[in-house]
C-alpha positions in Angstrom: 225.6 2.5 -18.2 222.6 1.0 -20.1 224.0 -1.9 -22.1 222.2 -1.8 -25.5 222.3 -5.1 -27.3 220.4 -6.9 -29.8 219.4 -8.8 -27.0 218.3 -6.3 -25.2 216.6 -4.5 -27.5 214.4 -7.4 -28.8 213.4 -8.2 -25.0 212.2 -4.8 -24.8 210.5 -5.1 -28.1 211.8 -2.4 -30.0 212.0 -4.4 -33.4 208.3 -4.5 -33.3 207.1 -1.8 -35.8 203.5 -0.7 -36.9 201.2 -3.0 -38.9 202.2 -3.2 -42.7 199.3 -0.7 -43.7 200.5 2.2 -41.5 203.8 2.9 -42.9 206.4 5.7 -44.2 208.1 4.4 -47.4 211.0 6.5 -46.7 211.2 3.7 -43.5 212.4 1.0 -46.2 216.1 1.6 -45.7 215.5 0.4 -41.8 213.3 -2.4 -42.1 214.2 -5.9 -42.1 211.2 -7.6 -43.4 207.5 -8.2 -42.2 205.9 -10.9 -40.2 202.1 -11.3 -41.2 200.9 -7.7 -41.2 203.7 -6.5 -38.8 207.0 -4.6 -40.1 210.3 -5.9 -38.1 212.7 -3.2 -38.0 216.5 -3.9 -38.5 217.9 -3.6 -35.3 221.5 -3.3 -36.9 220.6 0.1 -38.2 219.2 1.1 -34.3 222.7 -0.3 -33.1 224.4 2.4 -35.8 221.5 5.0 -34.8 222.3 4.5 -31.4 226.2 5.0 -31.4 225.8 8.1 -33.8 223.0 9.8 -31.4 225.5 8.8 -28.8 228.6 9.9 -30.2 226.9 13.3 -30.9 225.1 14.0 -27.6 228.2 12.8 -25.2 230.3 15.8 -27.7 227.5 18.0 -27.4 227.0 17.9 -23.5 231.0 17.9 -23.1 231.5 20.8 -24.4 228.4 22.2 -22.2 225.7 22.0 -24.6 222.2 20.9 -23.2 219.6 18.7 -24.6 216.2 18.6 -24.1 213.9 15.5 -23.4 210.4 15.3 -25.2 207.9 12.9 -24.9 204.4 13.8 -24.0 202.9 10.5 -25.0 201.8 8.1 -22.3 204.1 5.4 -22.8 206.8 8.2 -22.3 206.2 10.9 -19.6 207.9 8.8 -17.2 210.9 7.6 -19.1 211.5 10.8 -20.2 211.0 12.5 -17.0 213.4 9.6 -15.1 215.9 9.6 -18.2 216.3 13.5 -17.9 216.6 13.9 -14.1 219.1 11.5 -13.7 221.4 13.5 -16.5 220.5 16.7 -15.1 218.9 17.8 -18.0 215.3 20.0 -19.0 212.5 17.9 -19.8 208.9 18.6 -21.6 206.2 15.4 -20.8 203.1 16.7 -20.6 202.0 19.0 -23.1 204.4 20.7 -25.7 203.3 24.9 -25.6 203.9 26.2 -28.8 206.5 28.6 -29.0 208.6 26.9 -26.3 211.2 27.5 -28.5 210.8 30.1 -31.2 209.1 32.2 -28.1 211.0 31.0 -25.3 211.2 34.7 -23.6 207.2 34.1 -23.0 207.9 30.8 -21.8 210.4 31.7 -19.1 207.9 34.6 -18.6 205.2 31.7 -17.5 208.2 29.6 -15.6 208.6 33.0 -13.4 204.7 32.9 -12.9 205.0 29.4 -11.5 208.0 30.1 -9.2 206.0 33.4 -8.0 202.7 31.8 -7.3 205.3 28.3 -5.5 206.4 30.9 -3.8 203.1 32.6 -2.6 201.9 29.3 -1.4 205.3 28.3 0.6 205.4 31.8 2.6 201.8 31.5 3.4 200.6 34.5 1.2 198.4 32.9 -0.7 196.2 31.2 2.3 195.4 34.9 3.4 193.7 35.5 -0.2 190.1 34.6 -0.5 188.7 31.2 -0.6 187.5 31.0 -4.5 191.4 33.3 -5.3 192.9 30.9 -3.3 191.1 27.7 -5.6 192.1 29.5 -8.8 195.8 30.3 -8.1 195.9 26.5 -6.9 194.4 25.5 -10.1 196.7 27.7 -12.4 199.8 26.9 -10.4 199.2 22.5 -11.2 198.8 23.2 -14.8 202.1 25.6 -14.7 203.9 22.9 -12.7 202.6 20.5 -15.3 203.7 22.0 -17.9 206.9 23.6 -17.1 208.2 22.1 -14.1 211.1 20.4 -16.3 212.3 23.0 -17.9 212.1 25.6 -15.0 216.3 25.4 -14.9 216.5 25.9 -18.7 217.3 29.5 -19.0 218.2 29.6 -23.1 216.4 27.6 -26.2 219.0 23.8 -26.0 221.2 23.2 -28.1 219.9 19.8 -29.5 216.3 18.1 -28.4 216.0 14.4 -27.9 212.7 12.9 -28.7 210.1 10.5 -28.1 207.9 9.3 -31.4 208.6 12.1 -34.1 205.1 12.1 -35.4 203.5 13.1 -32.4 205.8 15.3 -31.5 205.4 17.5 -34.7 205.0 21.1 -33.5 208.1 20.5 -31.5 210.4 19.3 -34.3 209.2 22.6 -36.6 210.4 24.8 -33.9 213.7 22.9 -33.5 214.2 22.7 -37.2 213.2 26.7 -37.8 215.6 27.9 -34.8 218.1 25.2 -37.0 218.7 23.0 -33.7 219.9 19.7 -33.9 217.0 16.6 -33.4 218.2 13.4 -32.2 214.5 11.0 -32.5 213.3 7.3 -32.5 211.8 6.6 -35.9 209.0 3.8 -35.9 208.1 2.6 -39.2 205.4 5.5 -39.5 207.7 8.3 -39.4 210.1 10.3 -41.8 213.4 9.9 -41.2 213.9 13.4 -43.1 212.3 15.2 -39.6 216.0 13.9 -37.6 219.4 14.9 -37.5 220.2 11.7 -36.0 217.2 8.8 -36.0 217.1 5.9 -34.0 214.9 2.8 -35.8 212.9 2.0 -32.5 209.6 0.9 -31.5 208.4 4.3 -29.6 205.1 2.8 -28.1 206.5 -0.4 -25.9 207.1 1.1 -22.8 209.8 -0.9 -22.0 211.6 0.1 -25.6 211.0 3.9 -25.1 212.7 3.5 -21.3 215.8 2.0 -23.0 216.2 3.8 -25.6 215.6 7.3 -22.8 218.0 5.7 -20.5 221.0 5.5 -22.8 220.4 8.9 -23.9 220.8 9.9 -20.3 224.1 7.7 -20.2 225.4 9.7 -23.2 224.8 13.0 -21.5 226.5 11.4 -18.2 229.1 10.6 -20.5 229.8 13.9 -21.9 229.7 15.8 -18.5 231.9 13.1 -16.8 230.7 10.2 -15.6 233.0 7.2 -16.8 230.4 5.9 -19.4 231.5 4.6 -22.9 229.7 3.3 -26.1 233.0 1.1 -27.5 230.9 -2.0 -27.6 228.1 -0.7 -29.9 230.3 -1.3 -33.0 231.0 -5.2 -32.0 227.1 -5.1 -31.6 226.4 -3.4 -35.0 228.7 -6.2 -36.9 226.9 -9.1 -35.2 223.2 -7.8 -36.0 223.2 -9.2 -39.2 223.3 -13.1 -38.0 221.0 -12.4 -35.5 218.1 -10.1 -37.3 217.0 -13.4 -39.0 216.4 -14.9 -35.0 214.2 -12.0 -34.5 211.9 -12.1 -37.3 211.2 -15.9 -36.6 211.0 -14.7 -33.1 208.8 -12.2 -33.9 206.2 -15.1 -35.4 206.5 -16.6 -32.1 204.8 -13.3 -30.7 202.1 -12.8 -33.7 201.0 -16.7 -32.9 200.6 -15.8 -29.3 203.8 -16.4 -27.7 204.9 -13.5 -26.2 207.4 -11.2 -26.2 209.4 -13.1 -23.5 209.8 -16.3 -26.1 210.8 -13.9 -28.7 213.8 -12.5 -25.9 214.9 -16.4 -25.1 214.8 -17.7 -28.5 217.3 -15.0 -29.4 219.1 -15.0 -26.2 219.6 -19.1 -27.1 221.2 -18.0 -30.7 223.6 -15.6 -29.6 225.0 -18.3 -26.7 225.5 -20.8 -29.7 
C-alpha cells in the first residue's frame, strides 16, 4: 500500500499551492497560510480528503463499481496510466472526447473501430491495401489507440471518476456531474471545491505529488476488490497534522530562498522524530 503521511506528502510537495494572485477564494477553508507570494495548503485537510476519497472508492469498487482515471495533463498521463493498470481499472490521459460519457454508445462505437482496424493490421489485411490506405489507417488507428486505448474494457459510463487537476479537466467533470456520477478530484488552490464529491487539497502539477496521490487511489480500488490494503492509519495522521503544518510552512521558506524541496522533506522529517 502507498503510505500517505505528512511526511510523505510534503517530500512530494503537495503542500505547495499556486502563487497568491492565482487563487479560488472558495480554497480558504484548505489553506494554511502563505509563504511570500506562495499559498501552503493544509495538509491535515488532504489527510481527511484522502481517507474520505478512500473510504468511498474501496466501498464503491467492493461492491463492483468502477472508477475511471483522468488526467490528460503532462505531469499526469503516466501516473494515471500506471495508477489505473495496476487496479485494473479504465483510464483517459491523452485527450478527453467530448461525450465520452453523456455519448458513450459513439464512443464504444470508435473503441470497435480501433479493435477492427488492431485487428486488420495483426491478420495481415491491412498490408494487402494500398500504400497511401495503408498510411492512413495507420495514422487513424495511433490516434484511436491514443485516445481510447484505456478505456477499451470499459463497456458502461463508471460509476464514479477520479481526477487529475479539476480545472483542466472541465468538460469531463460537466459530463460526470449531468449523468449525476460521483467525482473524487485533487483541488489546488485554483480550483472550486463545489466541482467534487469528494476533493483532495493537493498540489496537481508536482509530478511526484500527482503519482502519490494516483497511487493510493489505486490502493483503494485494490482494497475494495480484495487485496489486503487498509487506510486505519490516516486518522492518527489527520490528528498529528496540526503540530506539524507549522514545520511545513517554515519549510516551505526554505524552498522559496532556494533550498529545495529535499530541505523542506528533512526539516519536517527531523520534527516528527522529536
Amino acid at each position: 500500500m502507498t503510505k500517505v503521511s505528512i511526511t510523505t506528502l510534503l517530500d512530494a510537495g503537495a503542500h505547495f499551492g499556486h502563487q497568491t494572485r492565482r487563487w479560488n477564494p472558495k480554497m480558504k477553508p484548505y489553506i494554511f497560510g502563505s509563504r511570500g507570494d506562495i499559498y501552503i495548503i493544509d495538509l491535515k485537510q488532504t489527510l481527511y480528503g484522502l481517507d474520505a476519497a478512500y473510504t468511498f472508492v474501496s466501498n464503491l469498487t467492493r461492491k463492483g463499481g468502477t472508477v475511471l482515471f483522468v488526467g490528460t495533463k503532462k505531469q499526469a498521463q503516466e501516473a494515471v496510466a500506471d495508477a489505473a493498470n495496476r487496479c485494473g481499472m479504465p483510464y483517459v490521459n491523452a485527450r478527453w472526447l467530448g461525450g465520452m460519457l453523456t455519448n458513450f454508445a459513439t464512443i464504444r462505437t470508435r473503441v470497435k473501430r480501433m479493435e477492427e482496424l488492431e485487428a486488420m493490421d495483426a491478420d495481415g489485411r491491412m498490408a494487402l491495401l494500398p500504400k497511401k490506405e495503408q498510411i492512413l489507417l495507420h495514422k487513424e488507428l495511433a490516434k484511436l489507440q491514443t485516445n481510447l486505448n484505456g478505456i477499451r474494457n470499459m463497456k458502461k459510463v463508471p460509476d464514479a471518476i477520479f481526477v487529475i487537476d479539476t480545472n483542466r479537466e472541465g468538460i469531463a467533470l460537466h459530463e460526470a456531474h449531468r449523468l449525476e456520477i460521483p467525482v473524487v478530484g485533487t483541488l489546488d488552490t485554483n480550483c472550486d471545491p463545489d466541482d467534487v464529491d469528494y476533493g483532495i487539497p493537493a498540489n496537481d502539477d508536482a509530478i511526484r505529488s500527482v503519482r502519490l496521490l494516483a497511487d493510493f487511489m489505486a490502493d483503494a480500488v485494490i482494497a475494495g476488490t480484495g487485496a489486503d490494503v487498509t487506510a486505519a492509519e490516516m486518522a492518527g495522521e489527520a490528528a498529528a497534522a496540526d503540530a506539524v503544518a507549522e514545520v511545513a510552512v517554515e519549510a516551505a521558506a526554505d524552498v522559496a530562498e532556494g533550498a529545495g524541496a529535499e530541505v523542506a522533506a528533512d526539516v519536517v522529517a527531523d520534527a516528527v522524530s522529536e
